[in-house]
C-alpha positions in Angstrom: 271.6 -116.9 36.5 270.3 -117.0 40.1 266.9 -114.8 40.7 266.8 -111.5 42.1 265.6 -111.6 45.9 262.9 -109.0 45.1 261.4 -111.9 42.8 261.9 -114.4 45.1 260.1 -112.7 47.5 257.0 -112.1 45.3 257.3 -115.5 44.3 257.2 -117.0 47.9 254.2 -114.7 48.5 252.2 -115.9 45.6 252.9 -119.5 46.8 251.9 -118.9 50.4 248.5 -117.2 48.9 247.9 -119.9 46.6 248.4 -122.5 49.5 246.8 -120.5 52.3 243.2 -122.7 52.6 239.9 -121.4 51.9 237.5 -120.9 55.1 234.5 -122.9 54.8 231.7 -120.5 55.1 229.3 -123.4 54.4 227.6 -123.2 57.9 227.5 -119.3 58.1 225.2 -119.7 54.9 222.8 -122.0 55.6 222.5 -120.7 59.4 221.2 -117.2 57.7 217.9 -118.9 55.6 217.4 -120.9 58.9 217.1 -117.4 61.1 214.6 -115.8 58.9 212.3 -118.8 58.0 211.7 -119.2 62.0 211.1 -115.8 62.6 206.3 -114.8 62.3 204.2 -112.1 62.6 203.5 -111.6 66.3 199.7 -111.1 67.9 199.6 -107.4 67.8 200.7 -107.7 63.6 198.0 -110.2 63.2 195.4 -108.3 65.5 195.8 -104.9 63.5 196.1 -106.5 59.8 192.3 -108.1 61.0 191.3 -104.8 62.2 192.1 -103.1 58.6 190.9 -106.1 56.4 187.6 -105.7 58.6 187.0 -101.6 57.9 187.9 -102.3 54.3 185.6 -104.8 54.1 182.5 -102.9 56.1 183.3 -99.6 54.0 183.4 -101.9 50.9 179.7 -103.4 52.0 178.6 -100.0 52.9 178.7 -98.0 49.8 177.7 -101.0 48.1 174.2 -101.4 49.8 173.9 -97.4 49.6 174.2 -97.5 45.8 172.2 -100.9 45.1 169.2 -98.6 47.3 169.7 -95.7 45.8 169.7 -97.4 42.3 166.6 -99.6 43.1 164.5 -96.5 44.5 165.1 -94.7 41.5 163.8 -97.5 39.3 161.0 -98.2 41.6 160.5 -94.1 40.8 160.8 -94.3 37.1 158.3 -97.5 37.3 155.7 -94.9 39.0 156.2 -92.3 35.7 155.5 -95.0 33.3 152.5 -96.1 35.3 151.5 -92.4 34.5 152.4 -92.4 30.8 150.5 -95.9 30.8 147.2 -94.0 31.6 147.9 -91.1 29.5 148.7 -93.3 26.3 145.0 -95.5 27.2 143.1 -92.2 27.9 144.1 -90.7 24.2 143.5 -93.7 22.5 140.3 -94.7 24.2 140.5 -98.3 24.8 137.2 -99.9 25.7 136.6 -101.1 29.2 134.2 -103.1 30.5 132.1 -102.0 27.2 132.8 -98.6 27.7 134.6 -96.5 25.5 135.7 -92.9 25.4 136.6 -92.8 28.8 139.8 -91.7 30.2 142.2 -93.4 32.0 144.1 -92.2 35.3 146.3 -93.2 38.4 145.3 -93.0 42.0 147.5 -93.0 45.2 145.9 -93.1 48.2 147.3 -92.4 51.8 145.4 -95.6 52.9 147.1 -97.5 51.0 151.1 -96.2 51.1 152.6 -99.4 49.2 150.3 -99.7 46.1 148.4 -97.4 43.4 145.9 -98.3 41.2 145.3 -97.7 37.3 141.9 -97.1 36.5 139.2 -96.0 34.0 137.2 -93.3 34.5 133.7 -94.7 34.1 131.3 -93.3 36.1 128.9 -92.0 36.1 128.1 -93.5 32.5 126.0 -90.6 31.8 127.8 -87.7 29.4 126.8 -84.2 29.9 128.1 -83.3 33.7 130.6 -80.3 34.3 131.4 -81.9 37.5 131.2 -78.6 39.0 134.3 -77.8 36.5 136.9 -80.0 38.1 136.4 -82.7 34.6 137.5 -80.5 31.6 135.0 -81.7 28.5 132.5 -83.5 30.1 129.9 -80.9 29.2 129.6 -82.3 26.2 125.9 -84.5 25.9 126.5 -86.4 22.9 128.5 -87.1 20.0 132.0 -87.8 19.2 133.0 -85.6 22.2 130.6 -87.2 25.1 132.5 -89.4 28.0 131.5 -90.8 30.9 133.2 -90.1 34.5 133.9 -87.4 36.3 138.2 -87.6 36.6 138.0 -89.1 39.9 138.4 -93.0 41.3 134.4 -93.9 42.4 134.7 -97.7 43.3 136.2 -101.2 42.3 134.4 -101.7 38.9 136.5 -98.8 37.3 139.9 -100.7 38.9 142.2 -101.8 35.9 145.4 -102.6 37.3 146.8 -102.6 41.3 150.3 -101.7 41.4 152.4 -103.2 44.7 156.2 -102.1 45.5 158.5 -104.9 46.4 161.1 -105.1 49.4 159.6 -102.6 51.2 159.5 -99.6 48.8 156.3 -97.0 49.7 154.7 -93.5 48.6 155.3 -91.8 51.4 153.1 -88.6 50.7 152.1 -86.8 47.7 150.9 -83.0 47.1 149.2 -80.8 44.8 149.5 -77.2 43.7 145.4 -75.5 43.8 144.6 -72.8 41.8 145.5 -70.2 44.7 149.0 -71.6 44.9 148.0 -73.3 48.2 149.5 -76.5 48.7 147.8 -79.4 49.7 149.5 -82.7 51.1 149.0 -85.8 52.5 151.1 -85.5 55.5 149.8 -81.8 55.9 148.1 -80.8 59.3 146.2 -77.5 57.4 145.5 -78.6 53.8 145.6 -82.7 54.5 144.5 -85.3 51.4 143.1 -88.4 51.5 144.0 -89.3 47.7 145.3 -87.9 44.7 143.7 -88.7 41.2 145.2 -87.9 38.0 143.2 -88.8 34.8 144.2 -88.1 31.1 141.4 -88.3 28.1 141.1 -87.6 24.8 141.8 -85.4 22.1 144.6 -83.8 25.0 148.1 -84.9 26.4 147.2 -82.8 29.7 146.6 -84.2 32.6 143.3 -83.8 35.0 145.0 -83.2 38.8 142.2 -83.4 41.8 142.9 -83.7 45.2 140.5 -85.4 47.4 139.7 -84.9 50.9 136.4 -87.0 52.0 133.7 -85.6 49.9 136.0 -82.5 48.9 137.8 -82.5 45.8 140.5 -80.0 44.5 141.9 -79.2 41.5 145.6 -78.8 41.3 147.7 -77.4 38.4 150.5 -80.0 39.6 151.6 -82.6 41.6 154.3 -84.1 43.7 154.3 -87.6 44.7 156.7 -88.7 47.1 158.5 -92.4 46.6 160.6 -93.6 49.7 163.4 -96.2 50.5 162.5 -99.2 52.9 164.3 -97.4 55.6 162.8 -93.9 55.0 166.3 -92.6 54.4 166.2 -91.7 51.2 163.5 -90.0 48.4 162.9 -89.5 45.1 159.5 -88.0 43.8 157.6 -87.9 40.5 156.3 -84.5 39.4 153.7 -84.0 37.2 151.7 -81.1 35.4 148.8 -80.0 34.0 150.2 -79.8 30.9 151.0 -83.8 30.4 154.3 -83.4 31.6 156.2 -86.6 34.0 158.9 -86.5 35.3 161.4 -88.0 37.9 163.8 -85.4 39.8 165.3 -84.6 43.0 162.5 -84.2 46.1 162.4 -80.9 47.3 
């Protein structure tokens, strides 16, 4: 039986496909790999990818020095409130100095002398029994278990305990204190100027003994401000103290 010519026509067509040869494609293919790997970033690409790597970088830098300061000037701060608790934890237990006992213990800053402080006990004058014109709570007392020495001021280098120095720059940069009559006196004030601040703590009482000093003029305050400053003067954090024994490290005003 001879084929239909419907199925010899699909037939022939199959056989033509099935012989028809393949294109080689083989160059079209590795030409493509060849075009890209050639092709770079030009100037301007390179030139802004610098200029972004190089803000990142200095932004990066910049809020990491600003927080390293800020950190370090608020430990330098805290350093200045233990130097305070320090004295007050030496005045209530009366350590002897130089032979001396009884006396109380205190911290002076001095405008003079912006980058250190100085611990001290309160020795002089050695004789019990002064009021010290009221400013030294206590001393009125002659004899007995009551009677110290001093007067709740810093006299001269034999009652120097301790000199504290800041590092890398670190300085008081002014300190105040709160009189009686609300009046304030600073450091850095043209009206109510200081020379120095004293504050003393003695036994049997956690408060503190706040005078301000101007030459041969001294002040009592009810509390006090002292002023702690970054190398660069940009930045402040103070120490704030009160009559009542209390320390503390907060925002300056």
């Amino acid at each position: 039986m001879e084929p239909t010519p419907f199925l010899n026509t699909v037939s022939n067509t199959q056989k033509a496909v099935r012989s028809s040869p393949v294109p080689d494609r083989s160059d079209a293919y590795c030409l493509l790999p060849t075009a890209y790997s050639q092709r770079g970033f030009t100037l301007v690409e390179m030139l802004v990818v610098l200029a972004i790597i190089t803000l990142v970088t200095l932004v990066a830098i910049t809020g990491q020095s600003t927080f390293n300061r800020s950190l370090v000037l608020t430990d330098t701060a805290y350093t200045v409130a233990f130097s305070l608790r320090e004295a007050q934890t030496l005045g209530l237990s009366s350590r002897v100095f130089n032979t001396v006992q009884d006396a109380g213990y205190g911290i002076r800053f001095s405008a003079a002398t912006p980058r250190s402080y100085i611990l001290f006990s309160d020795l002089k004058p050695a004789s019990p029994g002064s009021t010290q014109s009221g400013l030294c709570p206590g001393h009125e007392v002659a004899s007995g278990p009551d009677a110290r020495p001093g007067n709740c001021i810093y006299n001269d280098a034999s009652e120097l305990v301790r000199t504290y120095t800041f590092n890398q720059g670190f300085r008081v940069s002014g300190f105040c204190g709160t009189a009686l009559n609300g009046t304030q006196h600073c450091s850095n004030s043209d009206s109510h100027p200081l020379d120095a601040l004293d504050i003393v703590y003695m036994r049997p009482s956690t408060d503190s003994v706040i005078t301000g000093v101007r030459g041969s003029t001294l002040t009592q305050f009810t509390s006090a401000l002292v002023r702690v400053s970054s190398p660069d003067g940009a930045a402040e954090r103070c120490i704030q103290v009160s009559k009542v024994g209390q320390v503390a490290v907060v925002t300056c005003p």
